[in-house]
C-alpha positions in Angstrom: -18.2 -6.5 0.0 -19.1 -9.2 -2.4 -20.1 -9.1 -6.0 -20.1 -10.6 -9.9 -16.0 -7.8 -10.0 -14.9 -9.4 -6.5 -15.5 -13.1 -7.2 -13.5 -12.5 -10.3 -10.4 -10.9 -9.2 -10.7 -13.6 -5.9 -10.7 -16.5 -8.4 -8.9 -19.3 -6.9 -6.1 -19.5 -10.1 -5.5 -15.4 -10.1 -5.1 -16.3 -6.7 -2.6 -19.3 -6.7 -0.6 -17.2 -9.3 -0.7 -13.9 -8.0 0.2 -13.7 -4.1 3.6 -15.1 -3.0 2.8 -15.9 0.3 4.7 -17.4 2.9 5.1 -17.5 6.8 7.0 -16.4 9.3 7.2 -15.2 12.8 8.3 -11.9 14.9 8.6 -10.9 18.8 5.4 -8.8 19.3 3.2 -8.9 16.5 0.3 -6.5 16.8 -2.9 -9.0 16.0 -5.8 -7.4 13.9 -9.0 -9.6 14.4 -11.0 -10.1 11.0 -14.3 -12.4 10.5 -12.2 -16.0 9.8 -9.0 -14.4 10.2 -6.3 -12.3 11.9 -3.5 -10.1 10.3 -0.3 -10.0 11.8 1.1 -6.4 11.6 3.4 -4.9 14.2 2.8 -1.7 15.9 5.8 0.6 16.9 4.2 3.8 18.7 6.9 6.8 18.8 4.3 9.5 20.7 0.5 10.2 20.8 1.6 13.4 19.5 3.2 11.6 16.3 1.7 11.1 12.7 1.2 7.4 12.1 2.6 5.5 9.3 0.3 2.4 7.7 2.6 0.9 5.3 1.6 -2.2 3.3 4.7 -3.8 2.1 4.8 -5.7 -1.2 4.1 -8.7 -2.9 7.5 -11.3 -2.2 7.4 -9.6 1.1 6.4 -9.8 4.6 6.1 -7.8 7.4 9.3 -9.4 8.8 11.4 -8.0 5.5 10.7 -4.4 7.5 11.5 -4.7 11.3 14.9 -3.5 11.8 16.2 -0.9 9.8 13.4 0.4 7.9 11.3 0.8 11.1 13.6 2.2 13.0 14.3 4.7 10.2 10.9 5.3 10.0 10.3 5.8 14.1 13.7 8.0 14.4 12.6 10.4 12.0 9.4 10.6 14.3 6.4 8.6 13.1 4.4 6.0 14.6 4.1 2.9 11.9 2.1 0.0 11.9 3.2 -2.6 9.7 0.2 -3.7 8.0 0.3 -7.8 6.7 -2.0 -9.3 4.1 -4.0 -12.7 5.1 -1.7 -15.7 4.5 1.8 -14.3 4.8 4.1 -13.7 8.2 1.9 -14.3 10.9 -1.0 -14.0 9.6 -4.3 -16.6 9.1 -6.4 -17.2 6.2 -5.7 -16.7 2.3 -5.4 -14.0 0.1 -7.5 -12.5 -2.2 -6.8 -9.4 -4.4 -10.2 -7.8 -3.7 -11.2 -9.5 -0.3 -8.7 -8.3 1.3 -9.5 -4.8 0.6 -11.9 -4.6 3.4 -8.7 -5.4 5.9 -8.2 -1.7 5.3 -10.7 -0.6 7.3 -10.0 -3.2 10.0 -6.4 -2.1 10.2 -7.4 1.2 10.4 -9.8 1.1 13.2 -7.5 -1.4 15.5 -4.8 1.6 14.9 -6.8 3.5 17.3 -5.7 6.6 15.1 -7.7 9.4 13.8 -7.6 9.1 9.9 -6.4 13.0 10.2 -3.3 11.9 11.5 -2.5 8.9 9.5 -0.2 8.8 6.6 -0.8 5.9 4.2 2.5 4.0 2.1 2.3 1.2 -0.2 4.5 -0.2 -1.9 4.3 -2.3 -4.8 0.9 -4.7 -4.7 1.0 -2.4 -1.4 -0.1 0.6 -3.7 -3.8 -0.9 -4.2 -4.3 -1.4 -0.1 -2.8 2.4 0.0 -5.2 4.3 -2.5 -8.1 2.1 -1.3 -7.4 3.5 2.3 -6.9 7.0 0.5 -10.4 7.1 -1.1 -12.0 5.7 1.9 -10.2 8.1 4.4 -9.9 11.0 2.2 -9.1 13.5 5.0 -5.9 11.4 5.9 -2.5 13.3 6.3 -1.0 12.3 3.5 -0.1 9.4 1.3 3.1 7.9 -0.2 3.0 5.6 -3.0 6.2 3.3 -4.3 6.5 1.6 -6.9 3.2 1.9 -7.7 0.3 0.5 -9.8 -1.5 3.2 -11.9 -3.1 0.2 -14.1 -3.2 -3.1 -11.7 -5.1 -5.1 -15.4 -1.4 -4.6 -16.2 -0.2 -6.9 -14.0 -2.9 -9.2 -13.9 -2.4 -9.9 -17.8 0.6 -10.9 -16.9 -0.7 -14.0 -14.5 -3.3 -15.1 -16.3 -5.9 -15.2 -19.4 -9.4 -14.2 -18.8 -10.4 -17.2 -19.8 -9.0 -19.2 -17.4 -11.1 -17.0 -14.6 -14.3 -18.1 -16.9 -14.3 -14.0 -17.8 -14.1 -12.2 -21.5 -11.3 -9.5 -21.8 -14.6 -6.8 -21.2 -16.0 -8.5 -17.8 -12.2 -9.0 -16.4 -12.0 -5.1 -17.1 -14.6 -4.3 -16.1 -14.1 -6.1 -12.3 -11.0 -4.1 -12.0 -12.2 -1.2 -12.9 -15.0 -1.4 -10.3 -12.3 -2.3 -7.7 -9.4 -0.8 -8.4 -9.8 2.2 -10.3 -6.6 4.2 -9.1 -7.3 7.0 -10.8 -10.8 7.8 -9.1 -9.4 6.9 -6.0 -5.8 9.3 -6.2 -8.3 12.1 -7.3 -10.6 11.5 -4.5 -7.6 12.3 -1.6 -7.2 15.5 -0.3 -4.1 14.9 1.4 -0.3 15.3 0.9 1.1 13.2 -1.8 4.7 11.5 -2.6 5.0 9.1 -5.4 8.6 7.4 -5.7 9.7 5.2 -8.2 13.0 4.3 -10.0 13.6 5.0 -13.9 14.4 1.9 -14.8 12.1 -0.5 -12.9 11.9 -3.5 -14.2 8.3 -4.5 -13.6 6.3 -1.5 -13.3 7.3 0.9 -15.6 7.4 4.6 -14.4 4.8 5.6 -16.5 2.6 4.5 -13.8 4.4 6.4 -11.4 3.7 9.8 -13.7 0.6 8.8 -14.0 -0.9 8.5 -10.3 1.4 11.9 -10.0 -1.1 13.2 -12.4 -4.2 12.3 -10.9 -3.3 13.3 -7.9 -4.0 16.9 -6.0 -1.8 19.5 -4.8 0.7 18.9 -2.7 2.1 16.3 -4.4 5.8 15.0 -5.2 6.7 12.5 -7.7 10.6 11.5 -7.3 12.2 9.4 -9.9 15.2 7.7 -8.8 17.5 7.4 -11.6 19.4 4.3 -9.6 18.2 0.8 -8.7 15.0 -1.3 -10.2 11.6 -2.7 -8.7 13.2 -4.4 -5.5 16.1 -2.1 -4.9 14.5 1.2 -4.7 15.2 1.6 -1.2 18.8 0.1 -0.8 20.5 1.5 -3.8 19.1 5.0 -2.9 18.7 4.7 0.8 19.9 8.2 2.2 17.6 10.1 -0.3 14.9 7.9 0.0 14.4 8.2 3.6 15.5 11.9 3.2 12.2 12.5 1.1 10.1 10.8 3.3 11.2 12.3 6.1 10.4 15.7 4.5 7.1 14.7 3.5 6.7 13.4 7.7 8.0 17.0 8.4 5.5 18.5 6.1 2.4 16.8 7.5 3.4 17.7 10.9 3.6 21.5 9.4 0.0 21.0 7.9 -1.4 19.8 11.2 0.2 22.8 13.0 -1.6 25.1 10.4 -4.8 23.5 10.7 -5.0 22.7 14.7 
């Protein structure tokens, strides 16, 4: 995709101060081949049979930061997951770009070999707007889990730079995100299962986001509010009951696809 909204949001100083990229490498990265590019995820299949997990990590992260425990939590509680990577970071080739790289989605989906009725989608974080993208464009997914979530990604622009400085007025910078990343349009647009998770007293994005894609979202949905830990220690300060909902919500998929088959 390409427009007037993209070339905005890909502007080379939103870029320079937005992404936190770095790399890295890992035994058995799981290649997914883009136009200039490839994305180093990793692919850990459990059983055809199994739901699959497309988790897109956060910002000052890398796929690496989730090999170990989190995937063999993840995997043990019985769901495929493929580790998705943004251009630039781990293993991956090229650069990112906030709205660029929301055609990857597709990519990532399609080399998963995975009907979208059995995928679940997680973000976390920056992750969030690679999730919901992959929620309204596969709205017949199994279900979707969103932590630490943006409801209002202009939020956290403002924060990097002026619209100015991209050559844009206040109006056309809105305006770009809006046509991009419109979270609420795109929660609203899934008819899967929904968990949103997100700790009281984050630090960076307040949990009023969190209430708010809880809101837009359609039945089932969760919204759990940790009342322990901040932005970045969401999972380790509340590990048992974090991977205690999620393996719920893996359960409860696995219950809708029984009902449904």
């Amino acid at each position: 995709m390409s427009s007037m909204a993209d070339k905005l949001l890909d502007h080379p100083i939103l870029t320079s101060r937005y992404f936190y990229p770095w790399p890295n490498r890992f035994e058995e990265p799981f290649f997914v081949e883009g136009k200039d590019y490839r994305l180093g995820c990793r692919y850990y299949r459990v059983s055809d049979d199994a739901p699959t997990i497309i988790h897109f990590h956060g910002n000052g992260e890398t796929v690496e930061d989730y090999l170990g425990e989190f995937e063999e939590r993840i995997t043990g509680l019985g769901a495929n997951l493929l580790l998705a990577e943004y251009r630039g970071y781990g293993m991956s080739s090229g650069a990112p770009a906030l709205a660029a790289m929301l055609d990857d989605v597709e990519l990532i989906v399609s080399a998963s070999g995975v009907p979208a009725e059995r995928i679940i989608f997680f973000g976390r974080s920056l992750g969030s707007l690679y999730a919901l993208h992959a929620a309204a464009c596969y709205p017949r997914a199994a279900g979707l889990i969103i932590e630490s979530g943006l409801a209002d990604p202009l939020e956290r622009i403002l924060v990097r730079i002026e619209p100015r400085e991209v050559g844009a007025t206040s109006e056309a910078l809105r305006a770009a995100v809006e046509r991009c990343f419109n979270q609420r349009n795109k929660i609203a647009s899934f008819t899967g299962r929904v968990l949103v998770m997100h700790t009281r007293n984050d630090d960076l994005v307040a949990v009023s986001h969190a209430e708010r894609l809880h809101d837009w979202a359609n039945d089932p949905k969760q919204l759990l509010v940790f009342e322990r830990g901040d932005h970045n220690t969401i999972m380790s300060v509340n590990l048992e009951p974090y991977f205690a909902a999620v393996g719920e919500f893996i359960q409860s998929v696995k219950q809708d696809q029984k009902e449904f088959a």
